[in-house]
N, C-alpha and C positions, 0 to 999 in steps of 0.2 A: 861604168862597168863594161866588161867585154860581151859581150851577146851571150856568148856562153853562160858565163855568169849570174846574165840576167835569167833565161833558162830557170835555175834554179833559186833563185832572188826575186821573185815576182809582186807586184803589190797588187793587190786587189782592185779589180777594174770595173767588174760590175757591180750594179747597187745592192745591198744587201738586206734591204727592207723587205725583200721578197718572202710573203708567209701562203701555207701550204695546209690542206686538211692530211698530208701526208709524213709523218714523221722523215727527215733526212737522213741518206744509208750514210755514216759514218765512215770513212775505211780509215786507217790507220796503224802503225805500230809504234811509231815514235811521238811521244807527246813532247810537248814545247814549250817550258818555262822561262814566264818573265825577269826570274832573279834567281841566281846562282843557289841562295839561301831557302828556295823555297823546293830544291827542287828533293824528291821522295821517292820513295815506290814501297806502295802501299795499296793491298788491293782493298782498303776501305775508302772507294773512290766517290762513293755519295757523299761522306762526311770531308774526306780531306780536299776533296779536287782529283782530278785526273794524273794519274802518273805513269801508266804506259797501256798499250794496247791489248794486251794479255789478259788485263782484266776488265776490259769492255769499253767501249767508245761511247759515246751519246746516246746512239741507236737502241745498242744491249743496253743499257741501264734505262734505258725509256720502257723497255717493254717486261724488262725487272721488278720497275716499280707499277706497272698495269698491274701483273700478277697477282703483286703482292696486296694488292688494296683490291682486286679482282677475289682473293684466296681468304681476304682477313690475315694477311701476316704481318712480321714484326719486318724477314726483307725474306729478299729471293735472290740467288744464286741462276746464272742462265748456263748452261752445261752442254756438251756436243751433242751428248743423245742422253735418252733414256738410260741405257746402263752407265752411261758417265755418273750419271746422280747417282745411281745405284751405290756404285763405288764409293763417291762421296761420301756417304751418310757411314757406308761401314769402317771409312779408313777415320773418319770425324769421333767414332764413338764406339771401336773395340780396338783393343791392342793385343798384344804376343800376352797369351791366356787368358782373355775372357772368353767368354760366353753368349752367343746370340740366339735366339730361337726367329723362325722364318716360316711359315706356314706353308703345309705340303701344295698347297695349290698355287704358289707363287710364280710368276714370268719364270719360266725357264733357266734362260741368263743368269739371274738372281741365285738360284740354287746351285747352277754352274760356279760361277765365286764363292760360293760356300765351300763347295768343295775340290776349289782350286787353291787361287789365289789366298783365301781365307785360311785355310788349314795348311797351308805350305808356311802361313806365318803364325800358325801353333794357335787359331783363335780356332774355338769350335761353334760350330753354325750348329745347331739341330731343328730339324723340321719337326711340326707340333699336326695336330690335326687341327683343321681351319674353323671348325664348330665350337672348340673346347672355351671359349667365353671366359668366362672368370677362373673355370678351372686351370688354368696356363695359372695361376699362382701356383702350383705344384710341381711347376717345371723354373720356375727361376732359381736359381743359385745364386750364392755370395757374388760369383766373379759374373754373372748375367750384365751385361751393359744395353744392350738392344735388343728388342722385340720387334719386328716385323710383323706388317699386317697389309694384306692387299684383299677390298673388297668391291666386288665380286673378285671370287680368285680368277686367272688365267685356266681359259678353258673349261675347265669344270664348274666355274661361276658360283660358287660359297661365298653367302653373305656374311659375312663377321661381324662379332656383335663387338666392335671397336671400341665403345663404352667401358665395357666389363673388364676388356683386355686392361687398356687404360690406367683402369682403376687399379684392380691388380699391380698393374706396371709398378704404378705411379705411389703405389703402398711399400715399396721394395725399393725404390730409386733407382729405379729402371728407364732408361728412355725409349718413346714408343714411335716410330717414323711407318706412315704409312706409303703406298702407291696409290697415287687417287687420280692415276690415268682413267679407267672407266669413268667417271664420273667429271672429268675435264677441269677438276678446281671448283665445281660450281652445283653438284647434284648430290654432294654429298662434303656438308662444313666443314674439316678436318679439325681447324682448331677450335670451332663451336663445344666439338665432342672429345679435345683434349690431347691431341695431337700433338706430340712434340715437333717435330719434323715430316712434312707431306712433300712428295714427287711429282711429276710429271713427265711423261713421255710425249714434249709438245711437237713433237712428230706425228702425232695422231688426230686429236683433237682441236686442236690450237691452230696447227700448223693445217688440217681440213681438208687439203688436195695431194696428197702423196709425194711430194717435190721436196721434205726438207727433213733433214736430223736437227733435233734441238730437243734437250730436256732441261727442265727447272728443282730447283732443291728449293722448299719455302722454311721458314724458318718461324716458330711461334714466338720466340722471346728474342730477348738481348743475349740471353744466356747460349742459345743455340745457337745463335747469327756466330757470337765470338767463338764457338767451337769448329765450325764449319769452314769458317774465312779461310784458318791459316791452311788450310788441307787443299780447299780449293786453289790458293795458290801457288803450294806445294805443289801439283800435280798436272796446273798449266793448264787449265781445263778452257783454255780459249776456243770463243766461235766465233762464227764469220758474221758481220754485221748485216751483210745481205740475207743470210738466213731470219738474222733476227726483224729482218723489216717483213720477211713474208710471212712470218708470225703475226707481230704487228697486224698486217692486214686480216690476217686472219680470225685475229681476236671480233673484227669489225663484223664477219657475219655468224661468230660462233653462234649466238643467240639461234638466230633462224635456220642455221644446218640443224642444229640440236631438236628443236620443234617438229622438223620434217623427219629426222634421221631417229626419231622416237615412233612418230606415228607410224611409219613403214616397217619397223622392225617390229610395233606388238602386232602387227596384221600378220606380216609373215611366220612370227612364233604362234601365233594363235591357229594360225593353217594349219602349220605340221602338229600341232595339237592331235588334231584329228584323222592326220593320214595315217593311214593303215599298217604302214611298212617303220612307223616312229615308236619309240618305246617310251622317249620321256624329252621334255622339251625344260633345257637348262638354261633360264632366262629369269632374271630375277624378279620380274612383275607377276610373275606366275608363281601360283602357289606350288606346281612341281618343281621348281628351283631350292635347295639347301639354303636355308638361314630366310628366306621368303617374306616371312613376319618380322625379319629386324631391316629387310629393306624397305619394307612399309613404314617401318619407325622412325626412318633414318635419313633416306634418300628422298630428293624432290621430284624425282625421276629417274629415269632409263636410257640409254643409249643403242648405241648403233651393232655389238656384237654381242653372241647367244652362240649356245651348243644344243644340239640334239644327237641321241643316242639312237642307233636301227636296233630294231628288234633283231632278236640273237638266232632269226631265222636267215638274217641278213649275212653272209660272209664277208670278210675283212674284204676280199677280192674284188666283189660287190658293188662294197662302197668306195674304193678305188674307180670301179668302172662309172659311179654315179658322180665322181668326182670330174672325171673326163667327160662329160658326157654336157656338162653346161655351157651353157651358148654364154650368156650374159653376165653369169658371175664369173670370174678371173679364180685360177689360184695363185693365191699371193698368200704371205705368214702375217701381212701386218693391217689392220685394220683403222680407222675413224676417218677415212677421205670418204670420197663423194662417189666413187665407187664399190660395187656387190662384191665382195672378195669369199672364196669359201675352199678349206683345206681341212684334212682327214689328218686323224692324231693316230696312228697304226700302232704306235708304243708307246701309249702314253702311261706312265706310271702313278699308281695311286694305292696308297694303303689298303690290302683287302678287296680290292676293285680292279674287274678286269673287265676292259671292254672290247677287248677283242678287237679292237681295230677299227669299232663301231660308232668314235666319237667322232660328229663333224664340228666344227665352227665355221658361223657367217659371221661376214661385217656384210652389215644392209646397208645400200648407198641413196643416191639421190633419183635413180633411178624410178620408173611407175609401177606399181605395187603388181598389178595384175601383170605385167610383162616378167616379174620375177617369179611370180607364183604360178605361171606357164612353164618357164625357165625348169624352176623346179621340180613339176610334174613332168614333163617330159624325161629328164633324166630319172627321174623313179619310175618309172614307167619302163625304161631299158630296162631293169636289175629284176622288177618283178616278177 
């Protein structure tokens, strides 16, 4: 062959007995079949073989099947982010006139799709109150197809008694998909307690250090894997396998961030417990948290973010300037790395509820605890 040629003709030169405690980053688009007859494309690539890169190389289905056997699932879906699954689950399991209900305390984004994307293709999303437990059997309808449920909510942190929902659900031939981003897959069993469908935003948890987009769709049966498949591949939901490897690594110290990123956050919720200038501390270990006693029932634990509310002597302005005013915590929106993150909700909306501007959220990072709780007293300390 001409050098050129060789170039791209290449035979393998070094040994390849080489073994690693490190999973291989995969890259790829084009897979490579031995026989004209065998070749496919089919993103059922755990059962059939590999058929192209779109729906995952070695790397992504390695840390597919961690999840899934990490989560109790039947398989796992690896998705570009958090709202990618989002999407998933809803284009999986509503069409042009059904019906979804979504809990008022839900990600953002989420309710965003509701009333975007979702109602521009005739499905109605309705938001429920996040407490309502078995009574959401009062709100299903014939054409109801999904129920949403994220516990703790976003921001406001309502624990949901996902059982009750469930049951409900599951009495009607409803399907129930949770977010069990707070809880990392692991603090709280989604299909122990009947979950059809559980999420991830392993951009947070998973992924540990703030450097990656990547979320997961898990799947409780055969029955969900096969509703989910064709949509996922419908909509191309490819990620990069480098991503998937610093997950991967990441899985390696979730264990012990979780342990540390637990004990620093009930220290600091327990502080502002008691400062002067605090009205109420939204952390679900704490009995002042909504739904409190079905966390105790439910969950194995706690994690890294929590809201507190300023007393209503505090102005919005206030707590803008107490926002500014931290040395060590960063404001960022997104939380579970290894750094103190902390932002003020100025509009946040909620049924009947108004906080004037007064809601904070922390993520508590890896940081030392008394450096934070200095941190924090100095900037309340400006406003009072």
């Amino acid at each position: 062959m001409d050098w050129r040629t060789k170039l791209l003709n290449p035979s393998l030169k070094a040994r390849q007995d080489y073994r690693s405690l490190a999973v291989p980053v995969y890259r790829g688009s084009t897979v490579l079949f031995h026989d004209q007859a065998v070749v496919t494309d089919d993103w059922r690539q755990a059962e059939y073989g590999y058929s192209y890169g779109l729906y995952g190389t070695p790397t992504t289905l390695e840390l597919a099947a961690r999840l899934a056997e990490l989560e109790g699932a039947s398989e796992t879906f690896i998705v570009p982010g958090g709202q990618a699954a989002i999407a998933l689950i809803y284009f999986a399991y509503c069409q042009a006139g059904s019906h979804a209900l979504v809990p008022h305390s839900a990600y953002g984004p989420n309710k965003a799709m509701a009333e975007g994307i979702m109602r521009g293709l005739n499905i109605e999303v309705e938001a429920y109150a996040p407490l309502i437990g078995a009574g959401i059997d009062g709100l299903i309808r014939e054409n109801t197809s999904l129920i949403w449920c994220e516990s703790p909510g976003s921001v406001t942190m309502e624990v949901q008694d996902v059982p009750a929902i469930v049951q409900a659900a599951h009495a009607r031939g409803v399907a129930v998909a949770l977010d069990n981003t707070y809880a990392a897959g692991v603090m709280f069993d989604a299909f122990a307690h009947g979950v059809d469908v559980s999420m991830q935003a392993l951009t947070k948890y998973v992924g540990g250090h703030s450097d990656l987009l990547l979320g997961s769709v898990s799947a409780r049966d055969k029955a969900a894997y096969e509703r989910l498949g064709p949509i996922y591949q419908q909509l191309g939901l490819a990620v990069s396998p480098d991503d998937c490897s610093l997950a991967l690594r990441g899985l390696q110290t979730l264990a012990v961030r979780l342990e540390v990123l637990e004990r620093n956050t009930l220290e600091i919720a327990n502080w502002l417990v008691d400062h002067p200038l605090v009205a109420q501390v939204l952390h679900p270990a704490l009995p002042s948290c909504p739904g409190h006693d079905t966390w105790a029932r439910d969950f194995s634990g706690s994690t890294s973010v929590f809201s507190f509310i300023f007393k209503d002597t505090i102005a919005a302005g206030q707590v803008v300037e107490f926002i500014n005013q931290l040395k060590i915590f960063k404001i960022g929106m997104s939380w579970g790395g290894v750094h103190s993150l902390a932002v003020v909700y100025p509009d946040l909306q909620r049924p009947n509820q108004d906080f004037g501007g007064r809601i904070v959220r922390l993520n508590i990072g890896l940081e030392k605890v008394e450096d934070l709780t200095i941190d924090l007293a100095q900037a309340m300390a400006k406003i009072s």
